[in-house]
N, C-alpha and C positions, 0 to 999 in steps of 0.2 A: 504493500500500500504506500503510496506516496505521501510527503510529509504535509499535503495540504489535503488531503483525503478523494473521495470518488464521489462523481456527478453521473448522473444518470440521465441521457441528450434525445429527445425525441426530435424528428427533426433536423438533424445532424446534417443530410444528405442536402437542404436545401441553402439557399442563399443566406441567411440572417446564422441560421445554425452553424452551416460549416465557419465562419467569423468566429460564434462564439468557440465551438468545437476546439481549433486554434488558436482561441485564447487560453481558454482554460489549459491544455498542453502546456503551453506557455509559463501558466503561473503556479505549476507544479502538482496539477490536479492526474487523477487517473478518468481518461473519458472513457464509457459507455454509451455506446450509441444504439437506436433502436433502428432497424430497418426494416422493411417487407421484402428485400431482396436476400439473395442468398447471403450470407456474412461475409466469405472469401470475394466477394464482386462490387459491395456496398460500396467501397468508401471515394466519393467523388474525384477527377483530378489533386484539388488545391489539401485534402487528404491523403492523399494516398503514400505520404511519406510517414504518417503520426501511427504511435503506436494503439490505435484506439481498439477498443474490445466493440466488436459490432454482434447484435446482440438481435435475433428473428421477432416481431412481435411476438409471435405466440410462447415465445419463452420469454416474455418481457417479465411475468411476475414472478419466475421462476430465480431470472437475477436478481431481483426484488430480495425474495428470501435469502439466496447463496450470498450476499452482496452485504455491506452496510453502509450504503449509500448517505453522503451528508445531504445530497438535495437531488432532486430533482428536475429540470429544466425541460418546459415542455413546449417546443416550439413548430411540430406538426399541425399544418390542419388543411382542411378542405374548403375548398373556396365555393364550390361549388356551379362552376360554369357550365360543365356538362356533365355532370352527374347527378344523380337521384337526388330528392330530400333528404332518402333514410340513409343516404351516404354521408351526408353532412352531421347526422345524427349524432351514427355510428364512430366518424370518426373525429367529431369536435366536443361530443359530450361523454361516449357511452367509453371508448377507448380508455382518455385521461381520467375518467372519475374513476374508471376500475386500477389503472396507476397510481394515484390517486391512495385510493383505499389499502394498497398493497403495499404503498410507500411508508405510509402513516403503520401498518400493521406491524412493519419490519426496522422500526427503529430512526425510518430516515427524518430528517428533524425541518424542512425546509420545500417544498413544490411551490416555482417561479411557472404561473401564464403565461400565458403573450396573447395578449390581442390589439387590436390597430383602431387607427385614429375614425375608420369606417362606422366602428359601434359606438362612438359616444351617445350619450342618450339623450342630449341636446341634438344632433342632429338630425334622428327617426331616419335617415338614408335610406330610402325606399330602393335600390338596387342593392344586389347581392344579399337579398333578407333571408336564403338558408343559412349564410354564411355566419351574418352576425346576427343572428335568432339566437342560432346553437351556440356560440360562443356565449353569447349573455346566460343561454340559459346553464353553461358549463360552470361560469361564475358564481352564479348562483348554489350552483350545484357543491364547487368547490368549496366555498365560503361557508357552507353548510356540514358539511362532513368533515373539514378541518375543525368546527369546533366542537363537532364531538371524539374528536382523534386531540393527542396533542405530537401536531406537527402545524406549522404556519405555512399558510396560503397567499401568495401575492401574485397580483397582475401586474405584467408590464405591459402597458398602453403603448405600441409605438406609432410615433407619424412617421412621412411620406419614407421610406430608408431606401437608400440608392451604396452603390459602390463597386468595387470590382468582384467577380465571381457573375453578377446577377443574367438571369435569365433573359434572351434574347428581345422574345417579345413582350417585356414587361416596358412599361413608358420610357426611362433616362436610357436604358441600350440600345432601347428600338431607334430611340433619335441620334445615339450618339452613333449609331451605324449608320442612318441615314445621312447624316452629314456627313462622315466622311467618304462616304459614297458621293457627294453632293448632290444628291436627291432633292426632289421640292419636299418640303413637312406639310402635308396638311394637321390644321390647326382647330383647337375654337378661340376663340377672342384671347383666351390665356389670361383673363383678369382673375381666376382662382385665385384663393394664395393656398400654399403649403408649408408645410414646416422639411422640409430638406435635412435629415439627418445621416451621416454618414453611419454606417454597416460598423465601422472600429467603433465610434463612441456608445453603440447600440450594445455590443460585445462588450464593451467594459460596464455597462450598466447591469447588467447579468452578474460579472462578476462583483461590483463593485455589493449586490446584491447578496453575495455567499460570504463575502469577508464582514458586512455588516451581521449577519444572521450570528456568525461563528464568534463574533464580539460579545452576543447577547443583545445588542440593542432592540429595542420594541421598532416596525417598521410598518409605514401604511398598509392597507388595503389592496390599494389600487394607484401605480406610480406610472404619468406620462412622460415619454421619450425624446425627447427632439432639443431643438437651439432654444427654443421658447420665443420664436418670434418666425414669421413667414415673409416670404418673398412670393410674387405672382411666377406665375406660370411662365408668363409672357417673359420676366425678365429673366427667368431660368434659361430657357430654352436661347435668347440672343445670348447670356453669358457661357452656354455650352457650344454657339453656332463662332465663336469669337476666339472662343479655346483650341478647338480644330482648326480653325482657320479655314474654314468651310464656305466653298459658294452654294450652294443649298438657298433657295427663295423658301422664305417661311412666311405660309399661308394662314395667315392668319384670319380667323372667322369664316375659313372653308369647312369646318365641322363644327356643326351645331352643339350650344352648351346643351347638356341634361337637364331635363326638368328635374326642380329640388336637388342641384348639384349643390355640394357643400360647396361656401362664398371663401371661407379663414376659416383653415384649422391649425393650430399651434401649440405648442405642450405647455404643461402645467409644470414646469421641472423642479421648483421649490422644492417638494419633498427626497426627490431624489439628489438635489443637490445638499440638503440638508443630512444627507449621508454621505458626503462626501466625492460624488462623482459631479464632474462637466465634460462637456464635449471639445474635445480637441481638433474636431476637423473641420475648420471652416466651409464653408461652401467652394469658395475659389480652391482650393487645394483639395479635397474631396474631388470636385468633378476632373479638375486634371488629373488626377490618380486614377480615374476610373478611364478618362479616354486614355492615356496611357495605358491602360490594361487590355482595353478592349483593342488598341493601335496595335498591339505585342502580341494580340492572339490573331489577328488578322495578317502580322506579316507582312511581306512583300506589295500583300495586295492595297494598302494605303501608301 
């Protein structure tokens, strides 16, 4: 066992996960990761050097027991674009509560959420409502069976997270491809704003999360993620077209805003700063680091 003990990574394989997955490495932690893939095949590129234990779901609570896990960290979920309801269920309520209960049974002292800036309850976001249905209703869930277990439950709320690793057709790679493609963007007006958080300070907020717990200190509920202040859409997207140095025409107000599109979302980061975590990566240096990354997987071809 290592000298900072063992976390348990749901999630691990994806974008926010593998950051944390690698941090935690980092700061002397032993990871176990949960996967639905074979073990010997799980562990993505930007993994595949760490010593990580990858671990099948269906033997998830089985490490549960062999294990004694100081937390938990559960950062799987379904989003729900094209699959079922009772998929979004299954795998944002029915999965973690049974982790969950198995963690709490087996001595683990700490289960970190995650859910996003999509479910505040100020904004009722009427798209993707299997998505944050089941997450709200996992909170709930959680918040309930941790207090009749003693182990503490917290949620990390994060806004917009971008950074290197991330998924092609997700918004910031999808344009930082297109511009160095010099593609046209279509756009909508881009008067949003977002909270733009970078993937490293999201990872150290997790940690920053286990070193607190293992202090003893008492910690909220529910703790949002980001800079604590947003930038519009609009101005993102010229500060990314500016960074490539991209001829790319950006079309703006060629795609229509959403009805009941959230207008400002922004974190609440008080609490978490009041445990001692802030975010180190500016926007200007976060998005360089990521077209940088995305430049360096593409090669020749930019």
């Amino acid at each position: 066992m290592s000298a900072s003990g063992k976390v348990f990574v749901t999630g691990a394989t994806g974008f926010v996960g593998s950051h944390v997955a690698r941090l935690l490495h980092g700061a002397g932690y032993d990871v176990f990761a949960m996967t639905r893939k074979s073990p010997d095949r799980a562990a993505p590129p930007q993994l595949e050097s760490l010593p990580i234990s990858w671990i099948h779901v269906e033997s998830a609570t089985d490490a549960m027991r062999r294990n004694s896990f100081d937390a938990v960290i559960h950062l799987a979920t379904e989003y729900g674009h094209q699959s079922r309801m009772a998929d979004c269920v299954n795998a944002n309520v029915s999965l973690p509560l049974t982790l969950l209960q198995a963690a709490a049974e087996n001595g683990c002292s700490l289960f970190i959420n995650t859910d996003s800036f999509f479910g505040k309850g100020a904004f009722a976001y009427p798209y993707m409502r299997p998505y944050t249905l089941s997450k709200q209703q996992f909170a709930q869930w959680g918040s309930y069976s941790a207090s009749q277990e003693s182990i503490q439950f917290v949620t990390l709320r994060l806004e917009h997270v971008y950074g290197e690793h991330d998924g092609k057709a997700k918004f910031v790679p999808s344009l930082i491809h297109k511009l160095l493609a010099s593609q046209n963007v279509p756009l909508t007006t881009g008067q949003q704003r977002r909270d733009f958080v970078h993937a490293q300070d999201v990872a150290n907020a997790y940690l920053t999360l286990l070193r607190t717990a293992r202090s003893g200190a008492s910690q909220p509920h529910e703790m949002e993620v980001g800079l604590g202040h947003s930038v519009s859409v609009k101005d993102f997207v010229e500060l990314a077209k500016s960074l490539t140095g991209s001829h790319s025409v950006l079309e703006f107000g060629a795609v229509p805003m959403r009805q009941h599109e959230i207008v400002d979302s922004h974190a609440n980061d008080a609490p978490l700063r009041n445990l001692g975590w802030s975010p180190q990566v500016m926007l200007h240096e976060g998005l360089s680091r990521t077209i940088a990354s995305i430049r360096s997987e593409l090669g020749s071809k930019v």
